[in-house]
C-alpha positions in Angstrom: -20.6 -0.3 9.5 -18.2 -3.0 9.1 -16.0 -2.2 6.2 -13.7 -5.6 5.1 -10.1 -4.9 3.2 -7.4 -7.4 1.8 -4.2 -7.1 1.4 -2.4 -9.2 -1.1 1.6 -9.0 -0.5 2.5 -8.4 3.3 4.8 -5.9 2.5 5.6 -2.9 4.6 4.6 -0.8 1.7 1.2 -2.6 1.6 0.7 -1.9 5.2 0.9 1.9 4.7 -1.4 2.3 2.4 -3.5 0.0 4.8 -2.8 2.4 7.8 -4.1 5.0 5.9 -7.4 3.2 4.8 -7.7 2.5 8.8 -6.4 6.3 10.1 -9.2 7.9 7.2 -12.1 5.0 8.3 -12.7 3.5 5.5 -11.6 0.0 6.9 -12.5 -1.7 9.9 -10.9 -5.1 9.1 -8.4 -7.4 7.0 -7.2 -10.2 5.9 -3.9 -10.8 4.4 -2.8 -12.8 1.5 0.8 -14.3 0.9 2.8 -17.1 -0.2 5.5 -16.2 1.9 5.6 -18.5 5.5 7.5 -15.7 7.0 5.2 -13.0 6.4 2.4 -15.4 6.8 3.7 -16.1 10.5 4.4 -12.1 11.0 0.7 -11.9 10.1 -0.4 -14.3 12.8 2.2 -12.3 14.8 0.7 -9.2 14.1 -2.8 -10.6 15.5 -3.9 -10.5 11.2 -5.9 -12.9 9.6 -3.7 -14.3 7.2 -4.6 -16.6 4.1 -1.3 -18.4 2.8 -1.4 -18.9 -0.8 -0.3 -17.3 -4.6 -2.6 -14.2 -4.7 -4.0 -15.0 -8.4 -4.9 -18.5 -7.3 -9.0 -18.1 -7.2 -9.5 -20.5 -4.3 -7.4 -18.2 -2.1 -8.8 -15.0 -3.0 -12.2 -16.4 -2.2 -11.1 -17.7 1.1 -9.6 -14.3 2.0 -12.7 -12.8 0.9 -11.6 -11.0 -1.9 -15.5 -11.5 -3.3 -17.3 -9.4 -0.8 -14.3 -6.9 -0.3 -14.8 -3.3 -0.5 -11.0 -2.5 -0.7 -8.2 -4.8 -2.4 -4.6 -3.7 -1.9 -1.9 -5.2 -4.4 1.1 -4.7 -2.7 3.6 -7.5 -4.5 7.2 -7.1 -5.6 6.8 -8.1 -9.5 4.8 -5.8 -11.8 3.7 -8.9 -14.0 2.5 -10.4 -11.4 0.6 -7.6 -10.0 -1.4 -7.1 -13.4 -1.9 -10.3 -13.3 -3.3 -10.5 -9.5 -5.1 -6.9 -10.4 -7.2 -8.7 -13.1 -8.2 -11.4 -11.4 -9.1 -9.7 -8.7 -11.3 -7.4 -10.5 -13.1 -10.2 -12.2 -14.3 -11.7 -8.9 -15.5 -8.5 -7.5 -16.6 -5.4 -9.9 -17.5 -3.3 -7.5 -13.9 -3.2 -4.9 -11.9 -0.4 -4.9 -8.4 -2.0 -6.0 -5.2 -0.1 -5.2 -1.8 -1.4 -6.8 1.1 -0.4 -5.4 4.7 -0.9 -5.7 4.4 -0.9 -9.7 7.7 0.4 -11.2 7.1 2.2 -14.5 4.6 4.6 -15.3 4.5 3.0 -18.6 2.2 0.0 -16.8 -0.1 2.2 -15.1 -2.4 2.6 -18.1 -2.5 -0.9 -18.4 -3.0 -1.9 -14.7 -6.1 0.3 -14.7 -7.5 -0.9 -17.9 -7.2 -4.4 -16.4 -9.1 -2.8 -13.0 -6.9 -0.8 -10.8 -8.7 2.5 -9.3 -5.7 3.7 -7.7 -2.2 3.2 -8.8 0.9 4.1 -6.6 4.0 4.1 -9.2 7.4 3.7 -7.4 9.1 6.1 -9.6 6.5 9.1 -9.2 6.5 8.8 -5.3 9.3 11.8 -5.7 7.2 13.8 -7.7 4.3 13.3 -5.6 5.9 14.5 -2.4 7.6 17.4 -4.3 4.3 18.5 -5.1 2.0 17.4 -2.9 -0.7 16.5 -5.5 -3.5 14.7 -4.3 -4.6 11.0 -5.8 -8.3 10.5 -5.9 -10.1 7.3 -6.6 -12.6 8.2 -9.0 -15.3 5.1 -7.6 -15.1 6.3 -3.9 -14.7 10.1 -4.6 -15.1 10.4 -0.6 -11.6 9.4 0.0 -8.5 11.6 -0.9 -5.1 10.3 -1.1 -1.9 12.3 -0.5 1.8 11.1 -0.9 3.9 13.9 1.1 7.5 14.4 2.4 8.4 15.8 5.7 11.5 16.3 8.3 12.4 13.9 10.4 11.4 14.9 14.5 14.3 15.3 16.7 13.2 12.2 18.9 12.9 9.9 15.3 16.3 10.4 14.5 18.8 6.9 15.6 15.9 5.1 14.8 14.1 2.8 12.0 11.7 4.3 9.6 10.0 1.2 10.7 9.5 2.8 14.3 7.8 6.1 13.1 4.5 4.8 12.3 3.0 3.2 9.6 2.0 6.2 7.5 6.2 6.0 6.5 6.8 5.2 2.2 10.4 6.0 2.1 13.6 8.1 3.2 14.9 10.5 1.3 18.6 11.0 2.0 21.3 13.2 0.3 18.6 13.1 -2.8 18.1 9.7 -3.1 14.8 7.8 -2.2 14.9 4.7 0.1 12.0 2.4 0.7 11.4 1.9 4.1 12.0 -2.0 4.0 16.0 -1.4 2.4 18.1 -2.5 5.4 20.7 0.0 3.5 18.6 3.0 5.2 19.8 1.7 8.5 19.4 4.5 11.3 18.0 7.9 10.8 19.6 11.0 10.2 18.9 14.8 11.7 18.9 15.5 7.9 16.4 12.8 6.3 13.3 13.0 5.1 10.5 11.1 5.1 8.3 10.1 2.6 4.6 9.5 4.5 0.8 8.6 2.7 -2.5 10.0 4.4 -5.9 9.4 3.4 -8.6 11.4 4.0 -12.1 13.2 3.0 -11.7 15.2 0.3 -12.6 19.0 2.0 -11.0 18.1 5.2 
């Protein structure tokens, strides 16, 4: 069954949480939205439908399908605007499952869910998550399982990019300190790093 996802914010942190929707089949497709020409053109690139545009803007949700969706990912840098994209979105389709990602403070995830998010990934808590391995469940597709958990780099992944160790990769940890994935400060991997990886999967599994 054909199973249609957007992702609003081509970031690389939008496209692991879109990995794991593909690796755990609960997407078959997507379309991107961004108002970016670079990552526009990367979509093309990439062989991804891409919709250029603001991602609150009506008209381009509705040409990216956002309507008939059965996943929205909010992956955008600004936590303002991702409430506001989050609403919006959830008032043109009240039955999508809406994950937000990238959103800084805990303090907004209360209010990002009142305005519609299932599934919230909080930047700060990412540590805690891997630490202890707890398990995020979207309460409207009970199905699906989502787990934020660190491992050690492989012997053959280290002198590369995160970027090169699949798409499952959040972050580095290094000498404590969490990196996103898309800092050009991680640089190279080390024998010590860690990384920080998503999964999705059916709860039971």
């Amino acid at each position: 069954m054909r199973s249609h996802a957007v992702l609003i914010g081509y970031s690389a942190r939008g496209r692991v949480v879109l990995s794991a929707l593909y690796a755990g089949g609960h997407a078959t497709d997507f379309t991107v939205v961004d108002s970016d020409p670079e990552r526009v053109a990367q979509a093309g690139v990439d062989g991804v439908r891409a919709v250029a545009g603001e991602g609150w803007r009506l008209d381009v949700l509705w040409s990216a399908g956002v309507h008939t969706s059965d996943h929205i990912v909010v992956a955008v840098t600004d936590d303002a605007l991702a409430l506001r994209i989050t609403s919006v979105v959830r008032s043109l389709n009240e039955t999508t499952t809406i994950t937000t990602t990238l959103v800084h403070s805990t303090q907004l995830q209360e209010l990002i869910e009142y305005l519609g998010a299932d599934h919230v990934l909080v930047a700060e808590r990412v540590g805690e998550w891997a630490l202890e391995m707890d398990s995020l469940v979207c309460d409207q597709l009970p199905e699906l399982e989502w787990s934020v958990l660190e491992r050690p780099v492989m012997h053959d992944e280290v002198g590369s990019s995160p970027l090169e160790c699949g798409n499952d990769v959040l972050a580095v940890v290094r000498d404590g300190q969490r990196i996103w994935i898309e800092n050009p400060e991680v640089g190279e991997l080390r024998g010590d790093d860690k990384l920080v990886v998503l999964s999705s999967g059916p709860v039971g599994d």
